[in-house]
N, C-alpha and C positions, 0 to 999 in steps of 0.2 A: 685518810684525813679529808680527803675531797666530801664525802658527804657529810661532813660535819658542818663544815663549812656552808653548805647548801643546808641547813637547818638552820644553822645560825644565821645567816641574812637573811631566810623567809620570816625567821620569827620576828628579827628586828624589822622588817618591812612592815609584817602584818601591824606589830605593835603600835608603828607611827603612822597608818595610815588611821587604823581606828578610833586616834582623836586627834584627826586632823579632816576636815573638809575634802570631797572626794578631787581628785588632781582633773578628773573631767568629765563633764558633765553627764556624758554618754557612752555605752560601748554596745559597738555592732561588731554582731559574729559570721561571717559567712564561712563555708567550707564543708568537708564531709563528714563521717563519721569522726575525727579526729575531734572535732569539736561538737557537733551534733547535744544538742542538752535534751532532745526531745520530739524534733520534729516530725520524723518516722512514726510515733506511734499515733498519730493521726493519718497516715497514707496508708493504701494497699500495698504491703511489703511485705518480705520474709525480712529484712533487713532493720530488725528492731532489736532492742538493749533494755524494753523494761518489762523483764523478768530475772527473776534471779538465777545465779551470784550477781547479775552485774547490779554494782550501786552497793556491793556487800560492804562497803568502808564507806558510805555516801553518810547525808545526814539521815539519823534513825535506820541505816540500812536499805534505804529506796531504791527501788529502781523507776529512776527516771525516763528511760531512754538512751543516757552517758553510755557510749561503747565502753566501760572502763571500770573499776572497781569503786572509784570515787568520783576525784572531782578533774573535771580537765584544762588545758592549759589556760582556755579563757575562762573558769571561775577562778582560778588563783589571780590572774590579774586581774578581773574585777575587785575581787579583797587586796589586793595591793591598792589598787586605784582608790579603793573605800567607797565602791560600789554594788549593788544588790547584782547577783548572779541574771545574767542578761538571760529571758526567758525565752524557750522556744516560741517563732511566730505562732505557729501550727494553732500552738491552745491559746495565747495571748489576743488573739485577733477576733476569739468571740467575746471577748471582754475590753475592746479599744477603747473604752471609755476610761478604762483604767488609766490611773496616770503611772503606770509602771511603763509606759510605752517611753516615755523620757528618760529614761534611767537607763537606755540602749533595748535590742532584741537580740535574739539568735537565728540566723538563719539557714542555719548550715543543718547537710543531709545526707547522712549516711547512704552511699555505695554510690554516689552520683560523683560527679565530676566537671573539667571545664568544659569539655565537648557537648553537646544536647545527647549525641546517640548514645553515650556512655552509658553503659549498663540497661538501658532502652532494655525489655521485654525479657531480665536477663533475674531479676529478684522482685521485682514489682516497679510502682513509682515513687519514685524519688524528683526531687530537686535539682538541678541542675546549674552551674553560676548562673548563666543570664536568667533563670526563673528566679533564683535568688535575688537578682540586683533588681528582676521586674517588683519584687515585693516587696526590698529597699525603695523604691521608687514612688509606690504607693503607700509606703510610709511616710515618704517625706511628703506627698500632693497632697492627701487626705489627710489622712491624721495625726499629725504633728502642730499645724496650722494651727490649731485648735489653743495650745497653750501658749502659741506666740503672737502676740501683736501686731507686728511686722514682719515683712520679708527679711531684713535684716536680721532684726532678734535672731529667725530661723537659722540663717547665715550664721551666724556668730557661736549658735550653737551646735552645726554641722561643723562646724571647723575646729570647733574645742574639742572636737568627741573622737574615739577613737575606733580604728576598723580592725580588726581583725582578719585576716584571710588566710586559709591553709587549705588547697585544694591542687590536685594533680594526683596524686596516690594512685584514685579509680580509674582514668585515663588508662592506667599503664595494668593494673590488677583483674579492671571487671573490664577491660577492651583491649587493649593491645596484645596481651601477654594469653590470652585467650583464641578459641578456634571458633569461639560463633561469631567473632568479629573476623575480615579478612583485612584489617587493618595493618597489620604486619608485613602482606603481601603490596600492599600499594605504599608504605608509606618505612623508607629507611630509621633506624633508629634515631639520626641527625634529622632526618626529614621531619620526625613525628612530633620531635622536642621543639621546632620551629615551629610546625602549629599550633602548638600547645601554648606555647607563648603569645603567639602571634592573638590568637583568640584571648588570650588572659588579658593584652594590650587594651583589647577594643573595651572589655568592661572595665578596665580600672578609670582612663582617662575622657578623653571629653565625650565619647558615645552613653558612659554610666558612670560610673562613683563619682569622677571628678565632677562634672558636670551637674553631680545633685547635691554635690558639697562638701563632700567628704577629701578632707584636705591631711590629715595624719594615719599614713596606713602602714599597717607592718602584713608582709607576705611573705612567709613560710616556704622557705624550699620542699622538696619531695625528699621523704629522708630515706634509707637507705634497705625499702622497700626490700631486697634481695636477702635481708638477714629476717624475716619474717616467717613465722612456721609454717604460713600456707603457702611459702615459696620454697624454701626448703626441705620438708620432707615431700614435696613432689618432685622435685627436679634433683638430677645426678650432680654430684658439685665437691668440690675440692677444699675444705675448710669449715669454718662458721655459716660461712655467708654464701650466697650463690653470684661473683662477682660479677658475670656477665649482664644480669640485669640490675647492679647497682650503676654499672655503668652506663644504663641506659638514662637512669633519672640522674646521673650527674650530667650529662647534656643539657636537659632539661634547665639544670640548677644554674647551667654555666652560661645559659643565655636570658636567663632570671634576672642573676643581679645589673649587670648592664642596662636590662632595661629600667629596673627601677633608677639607677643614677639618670639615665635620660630624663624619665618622666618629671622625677623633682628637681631636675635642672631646668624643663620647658614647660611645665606647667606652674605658672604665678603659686605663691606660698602654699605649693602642698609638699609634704614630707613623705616617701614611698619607704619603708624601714625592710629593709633584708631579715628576714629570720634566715641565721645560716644556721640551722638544727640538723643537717644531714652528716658533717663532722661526730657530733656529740650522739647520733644515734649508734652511728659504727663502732667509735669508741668506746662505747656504753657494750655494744653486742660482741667487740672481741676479747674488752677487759672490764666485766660487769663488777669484778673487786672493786673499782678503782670509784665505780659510781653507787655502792652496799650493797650491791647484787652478789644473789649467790649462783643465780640462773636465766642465762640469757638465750635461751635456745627449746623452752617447752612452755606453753600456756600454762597458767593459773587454774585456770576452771574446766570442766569433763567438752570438750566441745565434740561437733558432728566431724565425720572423717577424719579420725584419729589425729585431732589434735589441729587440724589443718580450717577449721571455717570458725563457726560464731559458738557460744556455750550453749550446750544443751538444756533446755526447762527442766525442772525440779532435780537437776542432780547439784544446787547449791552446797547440800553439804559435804561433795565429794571434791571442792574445790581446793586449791592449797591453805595451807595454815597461814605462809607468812605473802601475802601480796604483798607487803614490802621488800620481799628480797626478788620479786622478778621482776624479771622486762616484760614479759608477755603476757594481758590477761585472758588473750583468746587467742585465736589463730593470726589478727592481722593486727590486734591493737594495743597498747602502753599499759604499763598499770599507772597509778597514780604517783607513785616513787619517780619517775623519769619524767612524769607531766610538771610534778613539782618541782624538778632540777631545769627543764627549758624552762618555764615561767620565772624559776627566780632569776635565771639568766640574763634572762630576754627584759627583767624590768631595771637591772641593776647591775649589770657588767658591760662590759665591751666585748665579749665572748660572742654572741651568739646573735643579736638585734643591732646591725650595723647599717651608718656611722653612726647614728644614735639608739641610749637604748630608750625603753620604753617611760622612764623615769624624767629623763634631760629630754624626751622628747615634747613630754608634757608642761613642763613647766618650760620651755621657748618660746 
């Protein structure tokens, strides 16, 4: 019954957003491949999504760059919000003249992370948060300016707009949990999760986001990384899942929300929104009936090293029949069925986007 239910309030969502004025003026994406729309297929990477299958449910069947079959968590909330899908900077930026640039950006980057060294020299380059909030930054000095009259205006419409952030994953995937980093060696799994935060701190509040405006953010725990195919068919392990390093990113998680209740308690009218998605990911991987899966434990599409990295080029039509009944469309990332279960979540319950969700946070 649970996924009915999650069809049935995406649909009444979508319905009332579509003739109704969008709830915010703007929305900015930062994070990695989890959100990524695109930005990768403009860097030197292996760590690209636009070829097929991926994008095989997109619109016309595109591959845009979406690590994912279709659409991910931040286009469904952009069409909740009754917003245009926030574009990758990447391509967006030879075009700034565009007034798509008010309607938000994307600037999240598959395999990168919050650390800089993260994935460094490891798939190519990629983005990193502080290069992401450097070019949040130059969004706001440059080109933004332009359709606002005043600093104020600017103001008022940094504040209305909403952030998106989901990043931590590759910390732990393409650096810790690996041997070309000796990151493990210097740094306790309590140790690692404290700097992980600690560094998340300096960007959100008055060193970047806060300080360039951005006053309504929702941040994304690390979800439950250890039920992932590229984690589990390498590692020996007892179950669905590999618990040892679920437990590594629930540290992670557990020194997360604290922080954000500090920030929106000490930083004048900003709102810091918990995504607690790492519950809803485990319970989805140990009982995928319960969320219309039939299969929580093998990708979607033919990928490299048996199942365990990214989809293989041209083998699209050896992909599954039904991406809506899995969890996994590659090695490390969602199909679209589970993107559209957190998003509806996260804009309209008290599940999963806490103390507010993304709905009542908007009209405050």
């Amino acid at each position: 019954m649970a996924i009915f239910f999650f069809f049935f309030i995406a649909l009444l969502i979508t319905l009332t957003s579509a003739n109704a004025d969008p709830l915010a003026p703007a929305l900015f994406v930062l994070g990695d491949s989890l959100l990524d729309s695109g930005n990768n297929n403009l860097l030197p990477t292996v760590a690209r999504a636009n070829f097929s299958p991926y994008g095989m449910n997109f619109d016309a069947a595109r591959s845009t760059g979406r690590f994912t079959n279709g659409r991910t968590v931040a286009d469904f909330i952009a069409e909740f919000i009754g917003l245009p899908y926030a574009p990758p900077y990447m391509s967006i930026r030879r075009l700034m003249e565009s007034e798509q640039v008010k309607t938000g950006l994307n600037f999240a980057s598959g395999s990168c992370g919050i650390l800089p060294q993260t994935d460094v020299s490891h798939q190519g380059k990629c983005l990193n948060f502080p290069e992401q909030v450097d070019l949040f930054e130059r969004t706001v000095k440059e080109d933004l300016p332009r359709y606002y009259k005043t600093s104020t205006e600017l103001s008022n419409y940094l504040a209305k707009s909403l952030f998106l952030i989901s990043i931590g994953s590759n910390d732990y995937i393409n650096n810790y949990l690996i041997s070309f980093y000796d990151t493990s060696k210097r740094y306790s799994p309590q140790s690692f999760a404290t700097l992980l935060v600690n560094n998340l701190s300096q960007q959100l509040q008055t060193q970047r986001l806060y300080e360039l405006g951005a006053r309504k953010m929702i941040v994304f725990e690390v979800g439950p990384i250890g039920c992932i195919p590229a984690i589990t068919r390498q590692t020996k392990h007892i179950g669905p899942c590999v618990e040892d390093i679920n437990q590594m990113t629930l540290l992670f998680n557990k020194e997360l929300a604290p922080l954000l209740l500090n920030l929106t308690s000490t930083l004048q009218h900003s709102s810091f929104i918990l995504g607690s998605v790492n519950w809803l990911g485990y319970e989805a991987a140990i009982t995928p009936s319960k969320y219309g899966l039939s299969d929580s434990s093998n990708p979607c599409c033919v990928t490299w090293m048996n199942g365990t990295s990214g989809c293989i080029p041209g083998l699209g039509a050896l992909a599954c029949k039904r991406p809506d009944k899995q969890y996994f469309f590659d090695g490390y990332h969602l199909t679209e069925t589970l993107y559209k279960q957190i998003a509806t979540l996260c804009f309209n319950s008290s599940s999963v986007c806490i103390p507010k969700n993304i709905n009542d946070l908007l009209l405050s």
